[in-house]
C-alpha beads as a LAMMPS data file, in Angstrom:
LAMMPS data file: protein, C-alpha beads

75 atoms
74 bonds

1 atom types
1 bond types

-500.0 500.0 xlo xhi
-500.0 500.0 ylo yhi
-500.0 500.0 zlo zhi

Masses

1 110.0

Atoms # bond

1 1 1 -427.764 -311.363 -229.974
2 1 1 -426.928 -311.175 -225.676
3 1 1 -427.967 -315.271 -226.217
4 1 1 -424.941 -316.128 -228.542
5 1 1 -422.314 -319.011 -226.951
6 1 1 -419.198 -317.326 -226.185
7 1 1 -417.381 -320.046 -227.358
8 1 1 -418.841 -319.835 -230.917
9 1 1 -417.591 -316.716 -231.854
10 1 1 -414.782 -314.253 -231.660
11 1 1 -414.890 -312.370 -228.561
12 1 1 -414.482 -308.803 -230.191
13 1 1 -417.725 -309.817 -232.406
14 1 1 -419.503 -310.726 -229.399
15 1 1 -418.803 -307.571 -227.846
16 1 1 -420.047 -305.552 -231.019
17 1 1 -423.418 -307.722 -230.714
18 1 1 -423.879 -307.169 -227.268
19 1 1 -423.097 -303.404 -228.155
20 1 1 -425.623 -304.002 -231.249
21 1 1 -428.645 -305.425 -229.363
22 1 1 -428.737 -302.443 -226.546
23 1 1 -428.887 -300.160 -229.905
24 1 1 -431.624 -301.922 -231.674
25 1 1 -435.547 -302.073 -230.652
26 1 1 -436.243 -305.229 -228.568
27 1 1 -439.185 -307.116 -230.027
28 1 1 -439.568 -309.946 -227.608
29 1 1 -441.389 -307.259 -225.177
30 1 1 -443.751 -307.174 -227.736
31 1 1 -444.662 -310.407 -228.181
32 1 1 -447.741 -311.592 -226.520
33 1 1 -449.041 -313.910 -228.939
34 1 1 -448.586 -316.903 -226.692
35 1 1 -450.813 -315.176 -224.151
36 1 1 -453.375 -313.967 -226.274
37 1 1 -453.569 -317.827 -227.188
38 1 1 -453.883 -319.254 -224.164
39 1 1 -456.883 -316.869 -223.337
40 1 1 -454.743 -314.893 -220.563
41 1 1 -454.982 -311.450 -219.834
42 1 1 -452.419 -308.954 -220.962
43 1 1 -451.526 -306.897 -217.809
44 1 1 -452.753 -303.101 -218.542
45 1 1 -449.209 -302.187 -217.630
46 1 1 -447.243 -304.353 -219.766
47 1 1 -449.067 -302.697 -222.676
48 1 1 -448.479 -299.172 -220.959
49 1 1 -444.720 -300.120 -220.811
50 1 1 -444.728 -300.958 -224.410
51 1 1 -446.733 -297.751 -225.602
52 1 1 -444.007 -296.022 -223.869
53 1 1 -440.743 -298.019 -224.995
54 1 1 -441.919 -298.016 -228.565
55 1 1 -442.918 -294.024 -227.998
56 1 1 -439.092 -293.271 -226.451
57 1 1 -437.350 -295.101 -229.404
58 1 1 -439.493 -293.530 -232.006
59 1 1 -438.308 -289.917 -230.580
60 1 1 -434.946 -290.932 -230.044
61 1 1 -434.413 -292.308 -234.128
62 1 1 -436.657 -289.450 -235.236
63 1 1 -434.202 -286.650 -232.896
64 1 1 -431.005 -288.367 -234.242
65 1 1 -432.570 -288.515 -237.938
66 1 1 -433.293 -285.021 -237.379
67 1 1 -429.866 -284.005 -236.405
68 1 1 -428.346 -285.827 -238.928
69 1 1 -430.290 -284.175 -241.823
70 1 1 -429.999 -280.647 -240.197
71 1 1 -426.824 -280.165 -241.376
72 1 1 -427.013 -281.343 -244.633
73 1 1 -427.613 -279.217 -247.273
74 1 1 -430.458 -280.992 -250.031
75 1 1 -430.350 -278.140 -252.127

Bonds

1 1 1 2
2 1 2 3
3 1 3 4
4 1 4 5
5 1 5 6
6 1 6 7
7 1 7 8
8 1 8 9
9 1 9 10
10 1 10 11
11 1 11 12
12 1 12 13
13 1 13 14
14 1 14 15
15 1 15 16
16 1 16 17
17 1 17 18
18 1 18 19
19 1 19 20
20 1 20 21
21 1 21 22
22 1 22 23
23 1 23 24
24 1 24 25
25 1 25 26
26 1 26 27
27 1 27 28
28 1 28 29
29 1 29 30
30 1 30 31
31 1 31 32
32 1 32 33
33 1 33 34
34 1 34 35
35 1 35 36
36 1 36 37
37 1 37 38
38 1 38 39
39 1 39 40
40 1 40 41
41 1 41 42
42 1 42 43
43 1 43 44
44 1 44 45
45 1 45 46
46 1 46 47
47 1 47 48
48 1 48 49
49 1 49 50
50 1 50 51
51 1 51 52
52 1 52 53
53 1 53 54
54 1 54 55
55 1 55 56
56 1 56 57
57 1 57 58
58 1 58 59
59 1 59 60
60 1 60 61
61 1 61 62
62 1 62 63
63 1 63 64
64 1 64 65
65 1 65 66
66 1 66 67
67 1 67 68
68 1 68 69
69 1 69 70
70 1 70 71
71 1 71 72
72 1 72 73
73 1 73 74
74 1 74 75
């Protein structure tokens, strides 16, 4: 979504996206598919890193889902 042409869209949307794509999960740290192909070696820490990201956002949805159904009454 941060990779859109400015020039393709309106510039309120593109601010909304850019807002967007710091909210949601970012996959491409994920990927290492191409590596794993190519017979490289994943760095120890880059899987360390993404333990952790995926860990943080996990707690931070699960926290906000948490406060959100706190106050409701399902009764």
């Amino acid at each position: 979504m941060r990779n859109v042409q400015g020039g393709m869209i309106d510039p309120m949307l593109g601010r909304i996206l850019r807002w967007i794509s710091y909210v949601l999960p970012n996959f491409e740290n994920f990927d290492v598919m191409g590596a794993a192909a190519h017979g490289r070696v994943i760095p120890g820490i880059l899987i360390a890193q993404n333990t952790v990201y995926a860990a943080l956002y996990c707690a931070i949805v699960l926290a906000v889902a948490m406060a959100i159904f706190s106050q409701r009454n399902l009764k």
